[in-house]
SELUMLUM-435350 format. One record per residue: residue in three letters; x negated, z negated, y negated of N, C-alpha, C in turn. Coordinates in steps of 0.2 Angstrom, whole numbers, plus 5000, padded with zeros to 4 digits. Each point is the difference from the previous one (the first is absolute). Example, Ala and Ser with C-alpha at 12.3 -4.5 7.8 and 13.67 -1.06 7.14 Angstrom:
<nodes>
ALA493449615028500450004994499650004994SER500250044995499649994994500449974995
</nodes>
This chain:
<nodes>
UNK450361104428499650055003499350014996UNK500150024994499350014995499849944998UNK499450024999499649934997500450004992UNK499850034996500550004994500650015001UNK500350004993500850014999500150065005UNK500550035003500250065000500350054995UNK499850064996500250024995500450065003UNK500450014997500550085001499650044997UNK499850055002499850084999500550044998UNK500050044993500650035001499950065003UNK500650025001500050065005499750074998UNK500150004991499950064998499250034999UNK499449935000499550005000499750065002UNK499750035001499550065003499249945003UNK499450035003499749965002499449984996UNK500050074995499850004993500149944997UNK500750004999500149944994499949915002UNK500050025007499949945003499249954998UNK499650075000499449974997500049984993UNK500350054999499950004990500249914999UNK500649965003500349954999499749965006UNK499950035002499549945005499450015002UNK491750075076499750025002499749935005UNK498449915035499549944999499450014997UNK500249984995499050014998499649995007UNK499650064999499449995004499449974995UNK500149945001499349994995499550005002UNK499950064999499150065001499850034996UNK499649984995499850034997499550074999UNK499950054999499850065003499550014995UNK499850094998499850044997500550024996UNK500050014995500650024997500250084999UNK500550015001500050095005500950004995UNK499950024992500650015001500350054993UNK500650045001500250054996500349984998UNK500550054993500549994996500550035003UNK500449954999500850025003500350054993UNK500450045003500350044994500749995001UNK500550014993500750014998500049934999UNK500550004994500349944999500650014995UNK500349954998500450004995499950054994UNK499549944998499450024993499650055002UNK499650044994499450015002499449965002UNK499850065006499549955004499249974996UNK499949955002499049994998499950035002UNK499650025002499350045007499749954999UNK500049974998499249935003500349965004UNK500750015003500249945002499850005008UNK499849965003499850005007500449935002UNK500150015006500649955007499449985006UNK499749955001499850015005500449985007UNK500050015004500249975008499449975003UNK500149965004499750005006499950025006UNK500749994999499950035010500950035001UNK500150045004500350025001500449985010UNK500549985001500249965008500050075006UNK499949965004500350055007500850005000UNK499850075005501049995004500049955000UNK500949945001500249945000500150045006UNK499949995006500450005004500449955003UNK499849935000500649955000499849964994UNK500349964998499949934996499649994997UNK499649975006499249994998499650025002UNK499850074998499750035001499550004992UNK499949925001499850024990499350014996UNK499750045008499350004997500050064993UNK499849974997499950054992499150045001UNK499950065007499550004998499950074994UNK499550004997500150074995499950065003UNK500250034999500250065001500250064994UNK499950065001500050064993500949985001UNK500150014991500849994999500450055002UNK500549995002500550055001500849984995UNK500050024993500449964996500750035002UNK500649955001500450025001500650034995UNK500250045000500350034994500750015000UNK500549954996500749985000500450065000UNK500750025001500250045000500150014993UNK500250064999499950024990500750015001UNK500349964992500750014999500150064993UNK500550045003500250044993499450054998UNK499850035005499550085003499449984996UNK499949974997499650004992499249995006UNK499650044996499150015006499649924996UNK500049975006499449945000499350015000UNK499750004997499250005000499749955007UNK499650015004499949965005499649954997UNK499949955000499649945000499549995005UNK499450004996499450015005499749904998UNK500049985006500049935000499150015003UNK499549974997499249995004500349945004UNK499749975005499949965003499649995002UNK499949915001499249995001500149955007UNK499550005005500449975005499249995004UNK499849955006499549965003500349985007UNK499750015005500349995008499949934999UNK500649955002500049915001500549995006UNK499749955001500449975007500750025001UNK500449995006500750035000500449944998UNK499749924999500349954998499950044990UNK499650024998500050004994500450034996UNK500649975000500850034996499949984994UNK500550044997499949984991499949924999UNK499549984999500249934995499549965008UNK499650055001499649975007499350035002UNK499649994996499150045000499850005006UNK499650035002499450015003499650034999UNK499950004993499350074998499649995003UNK499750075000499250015003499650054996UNK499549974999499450054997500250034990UNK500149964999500050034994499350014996UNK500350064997499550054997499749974995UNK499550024997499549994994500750034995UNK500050045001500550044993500449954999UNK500549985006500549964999499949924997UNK499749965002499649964997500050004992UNK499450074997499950004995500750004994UNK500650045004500550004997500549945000UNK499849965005500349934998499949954997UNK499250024999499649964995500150024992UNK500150085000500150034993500649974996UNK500749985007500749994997500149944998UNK499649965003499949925000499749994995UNK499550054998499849974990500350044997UNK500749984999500350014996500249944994UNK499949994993500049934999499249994997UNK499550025006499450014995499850054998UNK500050024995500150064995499350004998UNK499549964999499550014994499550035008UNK499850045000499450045004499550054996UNK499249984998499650015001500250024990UNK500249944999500350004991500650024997UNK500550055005500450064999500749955001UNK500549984997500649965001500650065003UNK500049995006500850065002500449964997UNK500550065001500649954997500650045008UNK500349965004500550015005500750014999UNK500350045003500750024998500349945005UNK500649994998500449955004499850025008UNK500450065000500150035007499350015003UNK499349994998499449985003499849945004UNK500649954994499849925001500449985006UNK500850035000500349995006499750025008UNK499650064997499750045007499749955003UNK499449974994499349965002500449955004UNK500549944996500549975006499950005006UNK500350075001500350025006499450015004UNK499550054997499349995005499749925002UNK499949964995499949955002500649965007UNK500250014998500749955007499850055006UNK500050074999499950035006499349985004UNK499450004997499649975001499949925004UNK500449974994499949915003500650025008UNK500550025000500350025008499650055004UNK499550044999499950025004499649945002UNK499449954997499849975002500149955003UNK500849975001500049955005500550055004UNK500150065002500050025005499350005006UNK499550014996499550015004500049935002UNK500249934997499849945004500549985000UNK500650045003500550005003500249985006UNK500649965002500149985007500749985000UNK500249965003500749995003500549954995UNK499449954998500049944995499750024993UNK500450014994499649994996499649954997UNK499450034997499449944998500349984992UNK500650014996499949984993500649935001UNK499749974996500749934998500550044998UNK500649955000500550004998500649955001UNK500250004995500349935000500849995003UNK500450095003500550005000500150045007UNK499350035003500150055005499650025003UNK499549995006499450055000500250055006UNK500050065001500350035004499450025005UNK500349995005499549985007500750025007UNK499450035004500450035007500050075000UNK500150025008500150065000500650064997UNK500349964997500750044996499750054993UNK499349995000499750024992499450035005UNK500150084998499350045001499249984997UNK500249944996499249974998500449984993UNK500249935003500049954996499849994995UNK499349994999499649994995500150064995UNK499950075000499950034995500950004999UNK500449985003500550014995500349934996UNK499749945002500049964997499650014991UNK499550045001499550014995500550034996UNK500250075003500650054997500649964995UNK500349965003500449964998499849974993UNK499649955001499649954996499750084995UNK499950054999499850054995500550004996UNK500650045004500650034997500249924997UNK500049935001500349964997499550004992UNK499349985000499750004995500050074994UNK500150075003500050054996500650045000UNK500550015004500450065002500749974993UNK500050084996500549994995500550084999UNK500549995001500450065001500550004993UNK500050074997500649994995500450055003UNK500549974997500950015000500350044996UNK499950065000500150064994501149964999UNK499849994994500849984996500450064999UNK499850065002500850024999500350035003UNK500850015000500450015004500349915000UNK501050024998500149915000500450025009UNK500349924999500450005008500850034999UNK500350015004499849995007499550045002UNK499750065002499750015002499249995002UNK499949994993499449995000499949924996UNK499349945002499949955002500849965002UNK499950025006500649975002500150015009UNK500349975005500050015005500549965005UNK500150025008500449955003499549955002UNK500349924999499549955003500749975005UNK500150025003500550005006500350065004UNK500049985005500250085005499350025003UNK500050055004499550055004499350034995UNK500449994995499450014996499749974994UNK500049935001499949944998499249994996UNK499650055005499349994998499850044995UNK500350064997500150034996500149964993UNK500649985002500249984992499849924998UNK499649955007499749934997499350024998UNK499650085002499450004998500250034990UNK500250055001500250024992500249934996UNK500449965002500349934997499249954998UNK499850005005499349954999499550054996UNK499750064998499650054997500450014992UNK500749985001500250004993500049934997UNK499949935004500149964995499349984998UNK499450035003499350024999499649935003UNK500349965003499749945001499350015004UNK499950045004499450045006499850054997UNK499350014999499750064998500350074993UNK500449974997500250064995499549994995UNK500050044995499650004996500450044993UNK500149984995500350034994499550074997UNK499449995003499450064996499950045006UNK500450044997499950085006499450025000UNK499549994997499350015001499649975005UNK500349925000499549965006500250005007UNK500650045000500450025006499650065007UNK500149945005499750045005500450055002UNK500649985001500650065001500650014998UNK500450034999500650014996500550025005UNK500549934997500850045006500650014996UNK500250055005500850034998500349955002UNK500449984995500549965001500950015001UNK499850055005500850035002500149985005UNK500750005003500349975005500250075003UNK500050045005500150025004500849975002UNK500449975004500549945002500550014994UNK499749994993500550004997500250064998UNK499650054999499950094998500650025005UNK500049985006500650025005500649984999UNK499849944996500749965000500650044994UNK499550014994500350014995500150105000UNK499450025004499850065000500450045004UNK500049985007500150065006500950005000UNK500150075001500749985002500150015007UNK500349955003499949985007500550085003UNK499850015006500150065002499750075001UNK499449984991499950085000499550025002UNK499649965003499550035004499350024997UNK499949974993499650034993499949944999UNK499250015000499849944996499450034993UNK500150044998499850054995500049964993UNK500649975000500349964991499249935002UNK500149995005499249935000499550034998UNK499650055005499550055000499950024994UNK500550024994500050024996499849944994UNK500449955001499949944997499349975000UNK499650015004499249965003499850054995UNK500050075001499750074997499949964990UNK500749995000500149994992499649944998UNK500049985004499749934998499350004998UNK499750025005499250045000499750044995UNK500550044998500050034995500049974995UNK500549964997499949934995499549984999UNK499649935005499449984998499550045001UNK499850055002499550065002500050024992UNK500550004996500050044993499949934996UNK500149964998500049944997499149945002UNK500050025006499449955003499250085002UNK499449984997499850025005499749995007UNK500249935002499949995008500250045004UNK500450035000500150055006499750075003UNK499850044992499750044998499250005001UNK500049935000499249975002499850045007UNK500349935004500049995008500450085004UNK500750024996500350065005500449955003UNK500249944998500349945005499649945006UNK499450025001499649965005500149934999UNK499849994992500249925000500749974998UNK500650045002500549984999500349985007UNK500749964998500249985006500850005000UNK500350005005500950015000500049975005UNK500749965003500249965007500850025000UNK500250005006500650025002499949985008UNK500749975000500449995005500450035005UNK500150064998500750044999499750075004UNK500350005007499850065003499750064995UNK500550014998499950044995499250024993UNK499949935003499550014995499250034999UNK499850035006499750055001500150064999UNK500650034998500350074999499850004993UNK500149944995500449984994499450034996UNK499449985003499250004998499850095000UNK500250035004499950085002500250044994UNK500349984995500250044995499550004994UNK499449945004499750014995499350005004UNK499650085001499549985003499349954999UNK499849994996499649954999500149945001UNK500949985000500249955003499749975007UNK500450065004500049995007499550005003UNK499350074998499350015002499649924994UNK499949984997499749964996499949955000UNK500949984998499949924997500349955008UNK499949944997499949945005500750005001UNK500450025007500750005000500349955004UNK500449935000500149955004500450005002UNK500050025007500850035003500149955007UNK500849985001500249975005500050085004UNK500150045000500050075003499350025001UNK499649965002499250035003499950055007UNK500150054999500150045005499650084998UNK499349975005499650074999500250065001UNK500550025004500350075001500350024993UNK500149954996500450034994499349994995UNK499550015000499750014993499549934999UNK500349945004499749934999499449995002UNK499549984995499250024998499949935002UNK499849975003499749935001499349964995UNK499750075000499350004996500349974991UNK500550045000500149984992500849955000UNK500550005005500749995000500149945003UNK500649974998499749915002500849985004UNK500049985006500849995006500049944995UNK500950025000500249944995500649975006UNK499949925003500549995005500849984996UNK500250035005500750004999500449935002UNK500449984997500349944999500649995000UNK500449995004500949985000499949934996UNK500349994995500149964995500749984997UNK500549965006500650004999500449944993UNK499549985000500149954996499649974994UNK499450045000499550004994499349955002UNK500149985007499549954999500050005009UNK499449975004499850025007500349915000UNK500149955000500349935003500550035007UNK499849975004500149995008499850075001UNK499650034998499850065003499349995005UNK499549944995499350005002500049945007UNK499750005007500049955004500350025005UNK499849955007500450035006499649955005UNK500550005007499849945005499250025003UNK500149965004499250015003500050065002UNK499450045002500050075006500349955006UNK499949945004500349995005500649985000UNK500650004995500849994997500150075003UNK499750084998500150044998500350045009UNK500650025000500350015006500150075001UNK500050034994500050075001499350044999UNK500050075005499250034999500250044995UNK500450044998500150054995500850004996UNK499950014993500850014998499950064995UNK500750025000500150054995500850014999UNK500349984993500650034999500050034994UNK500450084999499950054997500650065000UNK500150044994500350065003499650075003UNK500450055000499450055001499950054996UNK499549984997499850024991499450045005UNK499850045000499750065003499850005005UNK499650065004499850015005499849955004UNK499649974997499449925004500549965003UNK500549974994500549955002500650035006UNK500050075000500550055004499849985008UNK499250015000499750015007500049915002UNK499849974995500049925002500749985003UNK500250014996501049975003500150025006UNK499950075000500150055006499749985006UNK499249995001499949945005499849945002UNK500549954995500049945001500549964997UNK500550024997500749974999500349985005UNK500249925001500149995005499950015008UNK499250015000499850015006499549975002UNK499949944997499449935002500449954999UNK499749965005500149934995499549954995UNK499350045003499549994994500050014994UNK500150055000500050074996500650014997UNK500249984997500649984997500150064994UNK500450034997499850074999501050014996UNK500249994996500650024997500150034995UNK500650044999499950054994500649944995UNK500449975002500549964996499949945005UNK499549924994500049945005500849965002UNK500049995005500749975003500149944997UNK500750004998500249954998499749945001UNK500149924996499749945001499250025000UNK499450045000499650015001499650004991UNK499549975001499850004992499350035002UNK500050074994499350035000499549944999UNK500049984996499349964998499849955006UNK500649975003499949975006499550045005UNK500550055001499550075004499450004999UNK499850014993499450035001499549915000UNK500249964998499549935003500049985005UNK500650045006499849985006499850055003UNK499750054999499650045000499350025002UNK499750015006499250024999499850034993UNK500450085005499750044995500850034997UNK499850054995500750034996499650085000UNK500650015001499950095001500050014993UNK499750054996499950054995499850074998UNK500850015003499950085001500250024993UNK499850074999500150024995500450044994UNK500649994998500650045000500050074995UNK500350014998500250094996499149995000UNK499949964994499350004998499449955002UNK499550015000499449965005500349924998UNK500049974995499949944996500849955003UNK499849945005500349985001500149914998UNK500449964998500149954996499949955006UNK500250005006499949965007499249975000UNK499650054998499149965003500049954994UNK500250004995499949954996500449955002UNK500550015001500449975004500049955006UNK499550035004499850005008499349924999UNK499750034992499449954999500549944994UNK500650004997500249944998500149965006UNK500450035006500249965005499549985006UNK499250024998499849995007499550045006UNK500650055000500150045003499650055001UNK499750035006499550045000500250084996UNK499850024996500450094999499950035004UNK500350055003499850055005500350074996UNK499350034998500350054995500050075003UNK500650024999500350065004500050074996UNK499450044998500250064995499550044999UNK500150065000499350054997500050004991UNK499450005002499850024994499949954993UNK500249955003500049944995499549964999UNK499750004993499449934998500349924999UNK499949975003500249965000499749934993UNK500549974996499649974993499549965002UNK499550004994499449964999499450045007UNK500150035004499650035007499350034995UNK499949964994499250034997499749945002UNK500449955001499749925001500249975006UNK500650015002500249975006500050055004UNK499849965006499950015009500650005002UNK500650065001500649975002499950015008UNK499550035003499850005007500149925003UNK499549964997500149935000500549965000UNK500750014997500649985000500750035002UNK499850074999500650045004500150065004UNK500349995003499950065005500550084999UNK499550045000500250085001500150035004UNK500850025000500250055005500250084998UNK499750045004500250084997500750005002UNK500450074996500550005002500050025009UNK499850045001499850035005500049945007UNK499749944998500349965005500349924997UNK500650044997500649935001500250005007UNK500050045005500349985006499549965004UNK499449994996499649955004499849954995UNK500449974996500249944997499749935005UNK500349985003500249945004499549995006UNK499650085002499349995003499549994993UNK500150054995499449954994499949954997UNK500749965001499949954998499949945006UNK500150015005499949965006499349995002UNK499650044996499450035003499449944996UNK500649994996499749944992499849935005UNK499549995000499849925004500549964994UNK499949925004500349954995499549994995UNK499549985001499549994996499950044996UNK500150075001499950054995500449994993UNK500750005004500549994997499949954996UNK499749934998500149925000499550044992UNK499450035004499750024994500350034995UNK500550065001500150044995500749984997UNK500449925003500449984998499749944994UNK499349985000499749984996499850044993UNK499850045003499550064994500750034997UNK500750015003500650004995500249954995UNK500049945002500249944998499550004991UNK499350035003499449984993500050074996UNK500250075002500250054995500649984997UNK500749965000500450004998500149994994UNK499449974995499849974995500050104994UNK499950025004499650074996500850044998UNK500549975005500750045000500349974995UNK500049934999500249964997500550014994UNK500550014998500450004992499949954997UNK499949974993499849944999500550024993UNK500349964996500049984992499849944999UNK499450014995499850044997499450015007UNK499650065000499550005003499549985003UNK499749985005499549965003499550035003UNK499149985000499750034998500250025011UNK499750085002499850035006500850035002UNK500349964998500950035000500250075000UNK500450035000500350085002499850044992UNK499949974996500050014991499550015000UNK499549965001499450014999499550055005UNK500450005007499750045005500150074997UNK500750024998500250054996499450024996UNK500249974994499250014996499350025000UNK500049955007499150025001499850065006UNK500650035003500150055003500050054994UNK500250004994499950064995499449994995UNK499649935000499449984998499550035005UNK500250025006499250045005500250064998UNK500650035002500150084994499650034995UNK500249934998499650034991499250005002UNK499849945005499250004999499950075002UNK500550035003499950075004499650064997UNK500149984992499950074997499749974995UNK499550044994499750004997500450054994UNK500349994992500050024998499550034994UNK500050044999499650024993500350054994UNK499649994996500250034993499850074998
</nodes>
């Protein structure tokens, strides 16, 4: 089940001892409009400023993913163990752009003198000799300048943006309506390949921490920690040249070795992230820096949303990559990255990827499933066995092979159980299969670059009883198209060992590379 050994934890550990031994880019560049965030571990700098961009609308379904800016309204975790939180006053800098202009998707307009000037100012970085006077750059100036320069070269081929991107490439060029503007995220990509370097803070040993499951339901949890620890992609040994820093804790495994089944507390975890925090926050000053901004955590584990609340900066700050993307509970789009959830029975996707022609395909909709919460409740309730189109079971009948199902399949239902994040849409696009995603409140992965409008269809809970009219309503053609534009995302869903470049690993990555271009730190 784990990527590494499996180790016994002994029982008598506290969570303490466990350590002892073992944040869509809008890339819009603004005026810069920003405050100091207060409280932290450490004593605070005051010089230290966070900029934001832009701050999202209601989600009110899926894709609703225009990011225009608007005044923040920071959301603030629940506080564990009475102790008074300091509110975190987050500036934010934001620019009205197209409703196509989702994270990792420009349309600037009118940029300012000011702006300009400050882009020019972070971009000579490097030439130090002005007017005879030699500056000398702190690291974390050089990093910025980076970072301004990339944001700049992607704003700029979003402005000559289109559906095709205009750069070579010898492995990929991404083109079509599946990509809100092809071009600057091709640009995007090709930056975070030439610059983006993340360190791996070392401590804390396994099980829990660098360690994870690379098989089961939470499969993409522990193959991302397994690739980020063996440093092949983007790590970097110099926590200086680091554009972001990640906790290297398992969520998955904290429940394994942590929770006592039953008790209804997940406090021993909560507490465990808390201590962790604590550790490198007292040992590193990157934390104390940023407040967490440039830091990053992923979890799998329903749970893992909660897990980050014990530590406010966590949950309001840092870059958090959750299969649990669910805005009602806290989930920030602007800073927080939907990590797709993955059934991984076997450790690897063989006979998972492929499927007959759409004209092979005999069924219009399928779904087998238990009834893991309300969504799944009201679906079974009106449509278990009561189509023959619609084919709809809570336990598949005998002689009947799921994967068979879902390749003979149109489309595959993706409703969404106890919690938003469901393993089926990944599943829906291995096999073919059109997604039809059934949930409130849920961001759907990679939605700062991909057009899931173009490939899959959304239904509110509100009308599963009109399932079989929505999707009837789908011409063939349309269908023909969006069974295609599935067929050419699937690349982005991909599991690879070792990793391969636009694959699920690097899609990961470069969804927490527009994050980072999100904020500006200073000293």
């Amino acid at each position: 089940m784990w990527c590494l050994k499996k180790l016994q934890l002994p029982s008598f550990l506290s969570s303490n001892l466990v350590l002892l031994v073992f944040i869509p880019l809008v890339l819009v560049l603004v005026p810069i409009l920003a405050c100091t965030l207060l409280g932290s571990y450490e004593e605070q700098d005051e010089n230290l400023q966070i900029v934001a961009l832009a701050e999202p609308p209601s989600f009110t379904s899926p894709f609703n993913n225009s990011l225009v800016a608007e005044d923040a309204i920071p959301h603030h975790p629940p506080q564990e163990g009475g102790e008074e939180v300091e509110k975190d006053e987050v500036s934010n800098e934001g620019e009205e752009h197209s409703n196509n202009a989702t994270a990792g998707v420009l349309r600037h307009e009118g940029e300012s003198e000011t702006e300009k000037d400050e882009i020019s100012n972070e971009e000579e970085h490097g030439n130090n000799a002005t007017a005879g006077v030699l500056k000398m750059y702190s690291r974390l100036e050089r990093v910025e300048a980076i970072l301004a320069k990339s944001r700049s070269s992607i704003r700029e081929a979003a402005r000559n943006g289109s559906m095709i991107s205009n750069h070579q490439d010898p492995d990929y060029v991404p083109q079509g309506p599946m990509y809100h503007n092809a071009n600057s995220f091709h640009r995007s990509y090709l930056e975070m390949e030439k610059s983006f370097k993340a360190y791996v803070y070392e401590e804390g040993e396994p099980p829990i921490f660098h360690n994870g499951p690379c098989r089961s339901i939470y499969s993409t949890e522990g193959r991302f920690i397994h690739e980020m620890e063996k440093g092949n992609f983007y790590r970097t040994e110099d926590p200086d040249e680091a554009m972001v820093y990640f906790l290297p804790f398992s969520v998955v495994v904290m429940v394994h070795y942590l929770y006592v089944p039953g008790a209804h507390d997940m406090h021993t975890i909560g507490t465990t992230v808390a201590d962790y925090v604590k550790v490198i926050s007292s040992r590193h000053t990157f934390w104390n820096r940023s407040l967490g901004a440039d830091h990053f955590m992923l979890s799998c584990h329903d749970w893992g949303p909660h897990s980050t609340s014990y530590v406010p900066h966590l949950f309001n700050n840092s870059i958090r990559v959750l299969c649990n993307a669910n805005t009602s509970e806290g989930f920030n789009p602007i800073k927080d990255v939907s990590l797709p959830e993955i059934h991984l029975k076997t450790g690897d996707i063989k006979g998972l990827v492929g499927g007959p022609s759409p004209s092979t395909r005999s069924i219009l909709a399928f779904f087998a499933g238990g009834l893991h919460g309300n969504i799944r409740h009201h679906l079974l309730e009106q449509w278990k066995g009561k189509d023959e189109e619609v084919l709809v079971y809570e336990k598949l009948p005998r002689g009947k092979s799921y994967e068979s199902m879902l390749k003979n399949s149109k489309f595959c239902l993706c409703p969404s159980g106890y919690e938003v994040a469901s393993p089926r849409i990944v599943e829906a696009i291995y096999a073919e299969c059109i997604p039809v995603l059934i949930s409130d409140s849920y961001v759907p992965p990679f939605s700062d670059v991909l057009n899931w409008k173009s490939f899959s269809v959304t239904v509110a809970v509100k009308d599963i009883p009109n399932i079989k009219k929505i999707l009837m309503s789908i011409s063939q053609s349309q269908y023909l198209r969006m069974h295609r534009r599935v067929k050419q995302v699937q690349r982005h869903f991909m599991i690879n060992g070792p990793p391969k470049r636009f694959d699920l690993f690097h899609m990961i990555v470069h969804s927490i590379w527009l994050r980072r271009l999100n904020i500006r730190v200073h000293e």
